[in-house]
N, C-alpha and C positions, 0 to 999 in steps of 0.2 A: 827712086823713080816715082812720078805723079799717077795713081791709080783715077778710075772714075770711079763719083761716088756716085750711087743711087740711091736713090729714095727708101724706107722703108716697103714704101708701098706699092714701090712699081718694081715687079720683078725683072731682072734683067735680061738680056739671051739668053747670055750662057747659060742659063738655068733651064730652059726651055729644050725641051728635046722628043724626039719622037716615038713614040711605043712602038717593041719588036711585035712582028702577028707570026702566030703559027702553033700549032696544036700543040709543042708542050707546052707553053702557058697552061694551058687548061689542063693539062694531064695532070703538073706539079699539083695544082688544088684538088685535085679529084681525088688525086692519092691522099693529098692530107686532109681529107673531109674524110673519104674513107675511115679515115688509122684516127681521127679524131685528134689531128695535131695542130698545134699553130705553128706559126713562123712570126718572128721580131719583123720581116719582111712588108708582112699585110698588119700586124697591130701598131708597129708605128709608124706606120704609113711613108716608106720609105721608098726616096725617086725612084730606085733602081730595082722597084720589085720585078718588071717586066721584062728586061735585062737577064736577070738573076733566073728568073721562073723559063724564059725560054733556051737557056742553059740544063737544065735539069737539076740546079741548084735551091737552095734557099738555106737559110739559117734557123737552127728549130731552137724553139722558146719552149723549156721546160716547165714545169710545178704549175701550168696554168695561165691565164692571161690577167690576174688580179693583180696589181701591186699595192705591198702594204704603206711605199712610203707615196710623197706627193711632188717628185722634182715639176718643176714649174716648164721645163721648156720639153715635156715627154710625152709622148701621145696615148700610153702604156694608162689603161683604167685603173683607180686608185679602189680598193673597197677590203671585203673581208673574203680574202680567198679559199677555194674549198681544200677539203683535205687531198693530201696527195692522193695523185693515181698512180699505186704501185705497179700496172702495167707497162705505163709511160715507158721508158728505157728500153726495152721491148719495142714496141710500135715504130718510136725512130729507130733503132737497129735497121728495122724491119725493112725502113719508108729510105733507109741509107743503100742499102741492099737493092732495092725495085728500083732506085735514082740511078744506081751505078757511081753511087759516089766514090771517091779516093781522098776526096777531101772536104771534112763536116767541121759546120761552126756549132756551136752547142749554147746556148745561152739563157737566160731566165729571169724575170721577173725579180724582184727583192720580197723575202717572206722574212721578216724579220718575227714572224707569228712562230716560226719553226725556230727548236733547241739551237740547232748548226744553222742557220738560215738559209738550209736545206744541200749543204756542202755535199751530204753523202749522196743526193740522190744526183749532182752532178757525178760523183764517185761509179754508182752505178750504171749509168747512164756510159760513160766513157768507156766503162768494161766491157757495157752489153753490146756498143758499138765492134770494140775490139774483136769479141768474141766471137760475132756475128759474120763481119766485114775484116777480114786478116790484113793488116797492109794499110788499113785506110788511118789518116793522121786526122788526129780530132783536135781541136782547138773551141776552149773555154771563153768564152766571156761571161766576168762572176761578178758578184756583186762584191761589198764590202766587208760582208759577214758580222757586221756590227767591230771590226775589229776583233774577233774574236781567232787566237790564232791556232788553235785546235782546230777548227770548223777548214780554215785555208788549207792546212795542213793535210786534209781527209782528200781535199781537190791533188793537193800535189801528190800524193802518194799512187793517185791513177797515172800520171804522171799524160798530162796532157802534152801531146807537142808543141803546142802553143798556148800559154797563160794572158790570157788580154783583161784587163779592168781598166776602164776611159777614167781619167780624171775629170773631162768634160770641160770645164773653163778653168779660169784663170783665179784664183784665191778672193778675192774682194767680191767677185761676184755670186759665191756659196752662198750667199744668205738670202739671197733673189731665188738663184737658179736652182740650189739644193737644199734648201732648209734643213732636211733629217740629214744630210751626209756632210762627211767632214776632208779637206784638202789634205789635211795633214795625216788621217787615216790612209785616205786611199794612198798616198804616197810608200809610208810605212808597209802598206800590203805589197807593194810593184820592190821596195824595198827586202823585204824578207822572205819571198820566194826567189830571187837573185842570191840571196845569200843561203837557202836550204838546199835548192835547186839551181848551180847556177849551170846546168846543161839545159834548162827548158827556156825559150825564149819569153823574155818579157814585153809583153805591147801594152800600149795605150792609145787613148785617142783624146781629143778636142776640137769645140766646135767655135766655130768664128760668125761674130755679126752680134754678138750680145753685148756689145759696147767698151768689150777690154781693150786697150791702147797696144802700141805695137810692143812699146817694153813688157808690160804684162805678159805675154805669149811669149815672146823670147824667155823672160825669165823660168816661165811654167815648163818651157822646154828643154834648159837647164836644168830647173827640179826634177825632170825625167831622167834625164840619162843620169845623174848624181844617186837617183836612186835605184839605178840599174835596167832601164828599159833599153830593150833593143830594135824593137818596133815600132812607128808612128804612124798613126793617122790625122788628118786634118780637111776639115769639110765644113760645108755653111749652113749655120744654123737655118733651119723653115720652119714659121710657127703652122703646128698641127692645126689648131684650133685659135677662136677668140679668147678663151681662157688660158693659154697659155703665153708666156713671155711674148713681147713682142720684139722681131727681127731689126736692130739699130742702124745697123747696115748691110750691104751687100758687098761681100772680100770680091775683087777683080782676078778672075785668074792668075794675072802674072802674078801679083802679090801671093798666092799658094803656091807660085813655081819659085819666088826667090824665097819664102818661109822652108821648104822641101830644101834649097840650100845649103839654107843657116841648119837645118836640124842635120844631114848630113857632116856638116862641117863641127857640129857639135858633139859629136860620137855617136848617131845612131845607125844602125846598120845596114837599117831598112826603112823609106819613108814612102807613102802615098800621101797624094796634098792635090786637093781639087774640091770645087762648090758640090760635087755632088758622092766625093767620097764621103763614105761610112765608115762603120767598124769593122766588116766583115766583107767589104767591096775589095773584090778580084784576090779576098785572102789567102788564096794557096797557090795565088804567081808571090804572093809577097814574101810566102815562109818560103819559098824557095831563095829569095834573094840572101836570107841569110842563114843559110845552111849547107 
């Protein structure tokens, strides 16, 4: 099928949508100004925060807002982040609890400065949630952990309901998009919780418009379910900033509804596919679809 293309420069509609108004927007921030939390939500500047926020939702960003490495298409500030706040774990419990949540994303910055790159304090975190909040399902999004498989291990043993790490693009384009991270790693990581754990769901996600071809993506989406994902997200890339990668093109909706298809038709279980899904967009209709 003939998609349109657009321009890099000219946003298209469908990107384009309207802010929800209404006092929990402001609550959600109040609270986490409050509790001294962030959210992946508002650091990387993500369409659906207002969406998200007037839900009573958001997705909390652990260990701080530093990151130590420098992917090129991430909004997430790069520098020397400070030491953990053993609180932390605590406060989202806390901010899960006064949300009414039932269902938390949990995710974090890369500290590749920490021994585990900081696997345990996703550990603790998961527990304090549990402990706190009876019932509610947490779901991870981890970094790579430098490959280190002790550090993954420490995450699996809380035993998240959901294990998500994005491979993010297509292999050729690592050395643009992620200089410090490796395709073949994060694979092996989506790889070997599938095989320690193969009761927890595996996700992943990738972003489209950075210039991979249509085989590329189909293949990438093969390297997923091969190495046991059960999950997928698909969404379009938006440059944060002028220093970040610049957006090559603009995916057409339909093109995410026949990609959502193909990955179906390729063993996965569960797909969201749209310009302005995320990692963590409408998450807990999605772990419901394969469970």
């Amino acid at each position: 099928m003939d998609h349109i293309t657009q321009t890099r420069t000219q946003k298209p509609p469908w990107l384009k949508r309207s802010l929800p108004k209404g006092a929990e927007c402001q609550a959600v921030r109040k609270l986490l100004r409050k509790n001294s939390l962030h959210t992946v939500c508002e650091e990387a500047l993500c369409p659906n925060i207002w969406e998200c926020f007037s839900k009573s939702t958001a997705t909390f960003l652990i260990m701080g807002s530093l990151c130590t490495r420098g992917c090129r298409f991430c909004a997430m500030s790069r520098g020397k982040p400070a030491p953990l706040d053993m609180g932390e774990p605590a406060r989202v419990a806390g901010a899960v609890r006064q949300l009414g949540l039932d269902y938390v994303v949990v995710t974090s910055v890369t500290r590749d400065d920490l021994p585990d790159g900081g696997a345990s304090f996703f550990y603790d975190t998961i527990t304090k949630i549990r402990e706190d909040v009876p019932g509610a399902r947490v779901e991870v999004l981890i970094p790579d952990f430098q490959g280190d498989t002790e550090a993954l291990a420490s995450v699996v043993r809380a035993h998240p309901d959901v294990l998500n790490h994005n491979i993010e693009t297509v292999p050729r384009l690592y050395p643009a998009a992620r200089p410090d991270s490796s395709y073949s790693r994060s694979l092996a990581l989506l790889e070997r919780v599938k095989k320690v754990a193969p009761e927890i769901p595996v996700k992943s996600g990738i972003m489209l418009g950075l210039g991979e071809t249509s085989k590329e993506i189909r293949q990438t989406l093969r390297d997923l379910v091969d190495a046991g994902c059960d999950i997928l997200t698909m969404g379009q890339y938006l440059q944060p900033s002028k220093e970040n990668l610049a957006v090559e093109r603009f995916v057409h909706p339909d093109e995410f509804d026949e990609l959502r298809v193909a990955a179906l038709e390729m063993g996965f279980s569960g797909v969201v596919s749209g310009p302005l899904v995320r990692s963590s967009y409408h998450a807990g209709e999605l772990y419901k679809t394969v469970v």
